[in-house]
PAMAR-557347 format. One record per atom (N, C-alpha, C, O): x negated, y negated, z negated; atom name; residue number from 1; residue in one letter. Coordinates in pm, whole numbers, padded with zeros to 5 digits, m for minus. Each point is the difference from the previous one (the first is absolute). Layout:
N
<filum <X,Y,Z>,'CA',NUM,'A'>
...
This chain:
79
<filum <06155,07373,m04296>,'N',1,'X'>
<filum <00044,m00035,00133>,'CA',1,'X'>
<filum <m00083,m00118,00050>,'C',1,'X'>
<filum <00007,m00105,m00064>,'O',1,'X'>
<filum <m00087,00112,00175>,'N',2,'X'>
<filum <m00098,m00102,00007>,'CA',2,'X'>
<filum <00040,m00115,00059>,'C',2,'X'>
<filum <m00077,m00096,00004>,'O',2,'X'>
<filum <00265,00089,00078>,'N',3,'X'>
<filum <00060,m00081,00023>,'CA',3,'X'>
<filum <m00018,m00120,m00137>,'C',3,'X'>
<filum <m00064,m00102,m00025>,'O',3,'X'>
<filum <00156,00183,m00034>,'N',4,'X'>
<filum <00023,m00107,m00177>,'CA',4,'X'>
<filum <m00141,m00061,m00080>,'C',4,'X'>
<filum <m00007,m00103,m00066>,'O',4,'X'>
<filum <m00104,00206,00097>,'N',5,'X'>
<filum <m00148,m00060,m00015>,'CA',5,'X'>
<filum <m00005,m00144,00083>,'C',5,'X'>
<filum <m00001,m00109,m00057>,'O',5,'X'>
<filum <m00003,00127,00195>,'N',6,'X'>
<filum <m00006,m00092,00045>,'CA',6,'X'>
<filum <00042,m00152,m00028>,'C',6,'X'>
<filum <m00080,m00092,m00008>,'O',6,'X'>
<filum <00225,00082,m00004>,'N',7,'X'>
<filum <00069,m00052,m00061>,'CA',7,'X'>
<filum <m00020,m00060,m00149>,'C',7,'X'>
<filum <00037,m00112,m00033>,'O',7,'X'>
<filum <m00087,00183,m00030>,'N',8,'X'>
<filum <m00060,m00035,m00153>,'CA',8,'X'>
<filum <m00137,m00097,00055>,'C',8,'X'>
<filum <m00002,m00123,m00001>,'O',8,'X'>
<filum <m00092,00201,00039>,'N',9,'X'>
<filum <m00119,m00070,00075>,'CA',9,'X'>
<filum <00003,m00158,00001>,'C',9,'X'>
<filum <m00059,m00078,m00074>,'O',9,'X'>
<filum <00169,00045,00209>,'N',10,'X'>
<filum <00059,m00112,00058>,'CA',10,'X'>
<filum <00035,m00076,m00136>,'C',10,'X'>
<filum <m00057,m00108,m00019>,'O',10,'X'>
<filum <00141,00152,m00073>,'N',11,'X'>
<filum <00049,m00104,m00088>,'CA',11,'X'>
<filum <m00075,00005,m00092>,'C',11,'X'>
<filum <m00002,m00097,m00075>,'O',11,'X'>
<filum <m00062,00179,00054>,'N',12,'X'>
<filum <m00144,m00028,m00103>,'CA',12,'X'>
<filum <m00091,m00120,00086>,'C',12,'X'>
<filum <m00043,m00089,m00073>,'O',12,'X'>
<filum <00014,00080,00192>,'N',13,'X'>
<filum <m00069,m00081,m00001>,'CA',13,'X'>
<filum <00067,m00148,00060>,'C',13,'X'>
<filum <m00085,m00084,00030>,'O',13,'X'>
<filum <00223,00048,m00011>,'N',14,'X'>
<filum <00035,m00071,m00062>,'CA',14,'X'>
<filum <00000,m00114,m00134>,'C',14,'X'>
<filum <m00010,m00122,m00015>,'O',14,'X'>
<filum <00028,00255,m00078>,'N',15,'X'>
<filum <m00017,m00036,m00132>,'CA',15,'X'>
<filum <m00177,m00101,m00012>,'C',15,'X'>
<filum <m00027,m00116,m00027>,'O',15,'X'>
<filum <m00057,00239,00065>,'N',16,'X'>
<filum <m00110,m00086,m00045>,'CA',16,'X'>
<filum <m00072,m00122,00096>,'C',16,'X'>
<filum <m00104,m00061,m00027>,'O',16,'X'>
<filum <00192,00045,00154>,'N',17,'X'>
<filum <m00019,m00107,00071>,'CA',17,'X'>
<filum <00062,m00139,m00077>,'C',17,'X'>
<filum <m00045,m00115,m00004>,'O',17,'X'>
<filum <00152,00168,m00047>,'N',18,'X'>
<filum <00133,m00115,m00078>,'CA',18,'X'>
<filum <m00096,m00044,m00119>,'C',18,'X'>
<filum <00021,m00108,m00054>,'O',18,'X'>
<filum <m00120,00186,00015>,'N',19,'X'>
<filum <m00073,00000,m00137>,'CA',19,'X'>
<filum <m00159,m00073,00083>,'C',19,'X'>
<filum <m00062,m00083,m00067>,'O',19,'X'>
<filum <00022,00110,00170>,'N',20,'X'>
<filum <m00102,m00097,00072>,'CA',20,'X'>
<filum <m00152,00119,m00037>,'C',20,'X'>
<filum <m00120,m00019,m00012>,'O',20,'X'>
<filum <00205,00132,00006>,'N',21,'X'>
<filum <m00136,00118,m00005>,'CA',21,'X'>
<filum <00030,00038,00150>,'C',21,'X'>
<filum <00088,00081,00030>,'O',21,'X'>
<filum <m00200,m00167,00100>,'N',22,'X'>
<filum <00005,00034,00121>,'CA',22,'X'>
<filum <m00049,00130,00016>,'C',22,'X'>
<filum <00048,00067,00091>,'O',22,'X'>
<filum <m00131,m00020,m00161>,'N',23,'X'>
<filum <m00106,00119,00045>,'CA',23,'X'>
<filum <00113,00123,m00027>,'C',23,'X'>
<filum <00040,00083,00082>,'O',23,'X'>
<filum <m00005,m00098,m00212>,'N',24,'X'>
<filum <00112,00147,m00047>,'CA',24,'X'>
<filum <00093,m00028,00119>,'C',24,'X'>
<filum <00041,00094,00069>,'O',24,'X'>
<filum <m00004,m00227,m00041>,'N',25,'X'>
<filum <00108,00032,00101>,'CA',25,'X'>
<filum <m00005,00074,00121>,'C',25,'X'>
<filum <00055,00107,00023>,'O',25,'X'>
<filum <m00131,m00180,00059>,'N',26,'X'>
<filum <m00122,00080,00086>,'CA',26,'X'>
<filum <00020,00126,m00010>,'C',26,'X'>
<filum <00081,00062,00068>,'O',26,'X'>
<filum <m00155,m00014,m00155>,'N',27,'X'>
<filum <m00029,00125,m00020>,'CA',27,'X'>
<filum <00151,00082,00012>,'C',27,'X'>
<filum <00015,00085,00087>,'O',27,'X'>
<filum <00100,m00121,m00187>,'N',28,'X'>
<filum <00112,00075,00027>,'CA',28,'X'>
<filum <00071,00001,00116>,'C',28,'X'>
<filum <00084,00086,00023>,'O',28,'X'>
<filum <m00116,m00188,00063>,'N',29,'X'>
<filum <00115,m00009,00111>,'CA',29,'X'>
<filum <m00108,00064,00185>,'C',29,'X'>
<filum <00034,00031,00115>,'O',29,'X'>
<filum <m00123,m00040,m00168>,'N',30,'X'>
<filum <m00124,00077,00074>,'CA',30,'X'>
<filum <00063,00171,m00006>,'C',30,'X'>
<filum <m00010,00066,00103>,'O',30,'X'>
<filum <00063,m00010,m00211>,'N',31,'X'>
<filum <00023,00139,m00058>,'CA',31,'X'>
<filum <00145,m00009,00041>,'C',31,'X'>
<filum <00043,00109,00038>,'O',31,'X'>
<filum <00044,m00208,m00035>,'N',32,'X'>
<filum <00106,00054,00074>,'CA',32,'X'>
<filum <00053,m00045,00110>,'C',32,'X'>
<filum <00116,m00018,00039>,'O',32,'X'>
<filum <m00237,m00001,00013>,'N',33,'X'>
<filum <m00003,m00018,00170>,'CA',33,'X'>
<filum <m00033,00120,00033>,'C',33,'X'>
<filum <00075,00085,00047>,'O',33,'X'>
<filum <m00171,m00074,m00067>,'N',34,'X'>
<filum <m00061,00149,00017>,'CA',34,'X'>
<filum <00128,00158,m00021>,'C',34,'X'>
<filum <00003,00097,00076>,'O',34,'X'>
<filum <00067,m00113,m00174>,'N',35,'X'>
<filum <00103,00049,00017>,'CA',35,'X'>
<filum <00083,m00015,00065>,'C',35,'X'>
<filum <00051,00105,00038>,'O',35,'X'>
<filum <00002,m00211,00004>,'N',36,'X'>
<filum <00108,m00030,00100>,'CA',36,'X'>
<filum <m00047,00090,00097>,'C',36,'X'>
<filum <00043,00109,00036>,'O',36,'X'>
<filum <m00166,m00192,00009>,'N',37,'X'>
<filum <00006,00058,00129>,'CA',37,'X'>
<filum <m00037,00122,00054>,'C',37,'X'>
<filum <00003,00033,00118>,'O',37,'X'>
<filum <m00044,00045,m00236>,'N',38,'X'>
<filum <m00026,00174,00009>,'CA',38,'X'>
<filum <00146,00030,m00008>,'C',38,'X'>
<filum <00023,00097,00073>,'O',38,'X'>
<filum <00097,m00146,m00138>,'N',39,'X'>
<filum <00117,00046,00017>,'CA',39,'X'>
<filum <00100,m00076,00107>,'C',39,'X'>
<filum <00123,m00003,m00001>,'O',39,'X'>
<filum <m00209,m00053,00085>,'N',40,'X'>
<filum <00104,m00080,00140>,'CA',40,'X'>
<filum <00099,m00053,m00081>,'C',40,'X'>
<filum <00116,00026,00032>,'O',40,'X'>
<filum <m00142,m00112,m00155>,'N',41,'X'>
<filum <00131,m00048,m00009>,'CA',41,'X'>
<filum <m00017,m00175,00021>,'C',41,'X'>
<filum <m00035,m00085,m00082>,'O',41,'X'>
<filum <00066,00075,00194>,'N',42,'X'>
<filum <m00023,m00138,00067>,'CA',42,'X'>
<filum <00059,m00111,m00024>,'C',42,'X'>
<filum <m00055,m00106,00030>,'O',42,'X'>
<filum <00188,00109,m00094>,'N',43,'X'>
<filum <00008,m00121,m00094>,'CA',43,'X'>
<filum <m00037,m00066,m00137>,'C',43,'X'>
<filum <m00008,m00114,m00045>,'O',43,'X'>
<filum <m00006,00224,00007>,'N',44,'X'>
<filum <m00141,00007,m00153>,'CA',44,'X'>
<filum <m00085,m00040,00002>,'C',44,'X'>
<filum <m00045,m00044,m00106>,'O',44,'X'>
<filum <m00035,00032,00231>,'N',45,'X'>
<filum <m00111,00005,00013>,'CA',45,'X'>
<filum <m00014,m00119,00070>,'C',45,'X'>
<filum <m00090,m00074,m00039>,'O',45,'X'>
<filum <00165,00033,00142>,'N',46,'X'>
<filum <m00011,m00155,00024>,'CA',46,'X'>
<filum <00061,m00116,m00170>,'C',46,'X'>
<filum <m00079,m00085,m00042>,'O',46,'X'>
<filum <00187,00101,m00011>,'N',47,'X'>
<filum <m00047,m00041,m00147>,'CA',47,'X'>
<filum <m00103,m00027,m00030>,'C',47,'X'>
<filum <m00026,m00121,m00002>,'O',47,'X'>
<filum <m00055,00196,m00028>,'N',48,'X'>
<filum <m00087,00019,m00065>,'CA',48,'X'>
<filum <m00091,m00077,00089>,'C',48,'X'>
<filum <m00025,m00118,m00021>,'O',48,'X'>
<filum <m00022,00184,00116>,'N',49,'X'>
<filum <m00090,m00150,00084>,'CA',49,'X'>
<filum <00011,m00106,m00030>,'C',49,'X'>
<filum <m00093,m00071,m00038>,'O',49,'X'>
<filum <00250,00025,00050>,'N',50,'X'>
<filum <00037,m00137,m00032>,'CA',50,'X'>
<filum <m00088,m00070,m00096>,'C',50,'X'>
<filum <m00075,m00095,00019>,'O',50,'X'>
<filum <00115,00204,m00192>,'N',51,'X'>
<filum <m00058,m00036,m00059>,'CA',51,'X'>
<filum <m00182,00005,m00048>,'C',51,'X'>
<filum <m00054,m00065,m00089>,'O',51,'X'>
<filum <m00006,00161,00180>,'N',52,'X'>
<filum <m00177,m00015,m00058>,'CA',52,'X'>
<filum <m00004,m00128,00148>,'C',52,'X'>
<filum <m00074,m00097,m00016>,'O',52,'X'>
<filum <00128,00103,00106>,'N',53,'X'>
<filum <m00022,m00150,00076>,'CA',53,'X'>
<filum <m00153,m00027,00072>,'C',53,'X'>
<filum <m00042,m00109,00039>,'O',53,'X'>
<filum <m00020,00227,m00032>,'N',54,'X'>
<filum <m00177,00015,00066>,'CA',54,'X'>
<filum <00029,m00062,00130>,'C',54,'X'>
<filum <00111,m00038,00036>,'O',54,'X'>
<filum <m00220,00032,00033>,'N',55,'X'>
<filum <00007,m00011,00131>,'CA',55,'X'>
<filum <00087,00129,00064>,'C',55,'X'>
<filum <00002,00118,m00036>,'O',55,'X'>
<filum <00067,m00183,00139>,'N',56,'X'>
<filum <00106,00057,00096>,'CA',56,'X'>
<filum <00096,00049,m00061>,'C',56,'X'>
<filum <00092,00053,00062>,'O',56,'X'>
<filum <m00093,m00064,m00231>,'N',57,'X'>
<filum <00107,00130,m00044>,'CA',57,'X'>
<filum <00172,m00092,00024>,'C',57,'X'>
<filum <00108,00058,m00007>,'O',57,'X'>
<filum <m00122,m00179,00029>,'N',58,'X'>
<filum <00144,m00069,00032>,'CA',58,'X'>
<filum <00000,00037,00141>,'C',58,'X'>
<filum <00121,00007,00022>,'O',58,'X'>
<filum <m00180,00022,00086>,'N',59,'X'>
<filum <00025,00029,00100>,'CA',59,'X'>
<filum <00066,00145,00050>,'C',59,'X'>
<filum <00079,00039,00086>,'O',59,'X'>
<filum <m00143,00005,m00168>,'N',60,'X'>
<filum <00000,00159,00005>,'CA',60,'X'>
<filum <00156,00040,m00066>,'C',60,'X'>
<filum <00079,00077,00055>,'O',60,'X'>
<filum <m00057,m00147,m00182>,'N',61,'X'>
<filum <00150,m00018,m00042>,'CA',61,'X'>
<filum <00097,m00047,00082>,'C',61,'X'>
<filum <00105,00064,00006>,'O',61,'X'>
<filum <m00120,m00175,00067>,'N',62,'X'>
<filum <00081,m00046,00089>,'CA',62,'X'>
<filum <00056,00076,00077>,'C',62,'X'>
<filum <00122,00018,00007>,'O',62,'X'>
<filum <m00219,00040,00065>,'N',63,'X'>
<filum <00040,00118,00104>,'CA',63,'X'>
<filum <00035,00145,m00076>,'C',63,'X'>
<filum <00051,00080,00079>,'O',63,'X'>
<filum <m00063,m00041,m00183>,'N',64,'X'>
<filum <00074,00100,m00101>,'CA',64,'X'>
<filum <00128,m00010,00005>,'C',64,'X'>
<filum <00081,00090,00018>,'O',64,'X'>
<filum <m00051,m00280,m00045>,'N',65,'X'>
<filum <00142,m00027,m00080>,'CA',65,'X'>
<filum <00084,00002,00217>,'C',65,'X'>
<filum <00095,00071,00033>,'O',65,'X'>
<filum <m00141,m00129,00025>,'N',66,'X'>
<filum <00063,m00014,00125>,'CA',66,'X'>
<filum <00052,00133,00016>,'C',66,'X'>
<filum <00121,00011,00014>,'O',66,'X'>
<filum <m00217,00122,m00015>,'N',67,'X'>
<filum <00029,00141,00035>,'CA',67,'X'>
<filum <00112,00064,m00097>,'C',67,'X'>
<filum <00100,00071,00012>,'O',67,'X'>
<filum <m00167,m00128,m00104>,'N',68,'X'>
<filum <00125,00049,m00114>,'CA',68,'X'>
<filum <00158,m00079,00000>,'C',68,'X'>
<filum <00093,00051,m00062>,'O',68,'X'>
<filum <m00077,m00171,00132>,'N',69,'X'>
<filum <00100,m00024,00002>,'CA',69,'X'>
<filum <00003,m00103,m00128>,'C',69,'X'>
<filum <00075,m00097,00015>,'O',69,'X'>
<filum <m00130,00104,m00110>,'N',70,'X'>
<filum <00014,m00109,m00119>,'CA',70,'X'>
<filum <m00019,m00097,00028>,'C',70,'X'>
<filum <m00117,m00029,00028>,'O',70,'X'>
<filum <00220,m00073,m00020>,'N',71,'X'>
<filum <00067,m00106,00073>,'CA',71,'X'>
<filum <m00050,m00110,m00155>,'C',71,'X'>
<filum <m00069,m00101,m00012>,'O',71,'X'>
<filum <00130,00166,m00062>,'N',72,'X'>
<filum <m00017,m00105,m00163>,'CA',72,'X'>
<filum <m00140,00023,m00021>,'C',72,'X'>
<filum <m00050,m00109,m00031>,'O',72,'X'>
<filum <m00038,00200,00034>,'N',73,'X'>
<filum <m00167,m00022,m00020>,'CA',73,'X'>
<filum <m00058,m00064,00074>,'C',73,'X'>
<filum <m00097,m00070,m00031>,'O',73,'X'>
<filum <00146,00082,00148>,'N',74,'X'>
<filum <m00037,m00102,00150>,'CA',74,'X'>
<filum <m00026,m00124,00000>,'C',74,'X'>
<filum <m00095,m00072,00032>,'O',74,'X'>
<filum <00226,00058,m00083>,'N',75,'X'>
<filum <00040,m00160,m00039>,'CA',75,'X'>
<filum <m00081,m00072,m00114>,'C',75,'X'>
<filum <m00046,m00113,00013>,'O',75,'X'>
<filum <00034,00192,m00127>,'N',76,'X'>
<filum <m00051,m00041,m00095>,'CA',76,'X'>
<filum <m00181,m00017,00038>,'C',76,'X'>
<filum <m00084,m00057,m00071>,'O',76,'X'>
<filum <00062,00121,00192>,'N',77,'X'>
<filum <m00162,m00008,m00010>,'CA',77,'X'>
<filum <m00049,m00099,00118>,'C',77,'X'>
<filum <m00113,m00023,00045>,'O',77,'X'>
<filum <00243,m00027,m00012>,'N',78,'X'>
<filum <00001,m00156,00125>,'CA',78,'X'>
<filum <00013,m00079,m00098>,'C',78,'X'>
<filum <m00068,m00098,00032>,'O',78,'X'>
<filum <00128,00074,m00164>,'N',79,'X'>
<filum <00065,m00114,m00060>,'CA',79,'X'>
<filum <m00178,m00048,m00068>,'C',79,'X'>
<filum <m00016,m00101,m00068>,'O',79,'X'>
């Protein structure tokens, strides 16, 4: 299910951000962006921006989390 891929992706590269391997991280959260957004799933996928953090990708989340209504991701990405 390439939803739950996705998802694995994201917290895999977590993991190796928490561990200070930028590139693997990179690399995994690059792969489930790319999924998100072949599967329109637009709060996943602003997450995930959050976390690879490139240019515009907090902007681009912002306006994800506004559309989506996620009031607590919202918040958390003003704080």
């Amino acid at each position: 299910m390439p939803h739950w891929e996705a998802v694995w992706l994201k917290v895999r590269g977590q993991l190796h951000a928490a561990r200070g391997d930028d590139e693997a991280a990179r690399k995994d959260l690059d792969a489930a962006i790319e999924i998100f957004e072949r599967l329109e799933s637009r709060l996943e996928l602003a997450r995930a921006l959050v976390l690879r953090g490139a240019d515009g990708d907090l902007a681009r989340a912002r306006e994800l989390f506004e559309t989506c209504g996620a009031l607590g991701d919202l918040s958390r990405l003003s704080s």
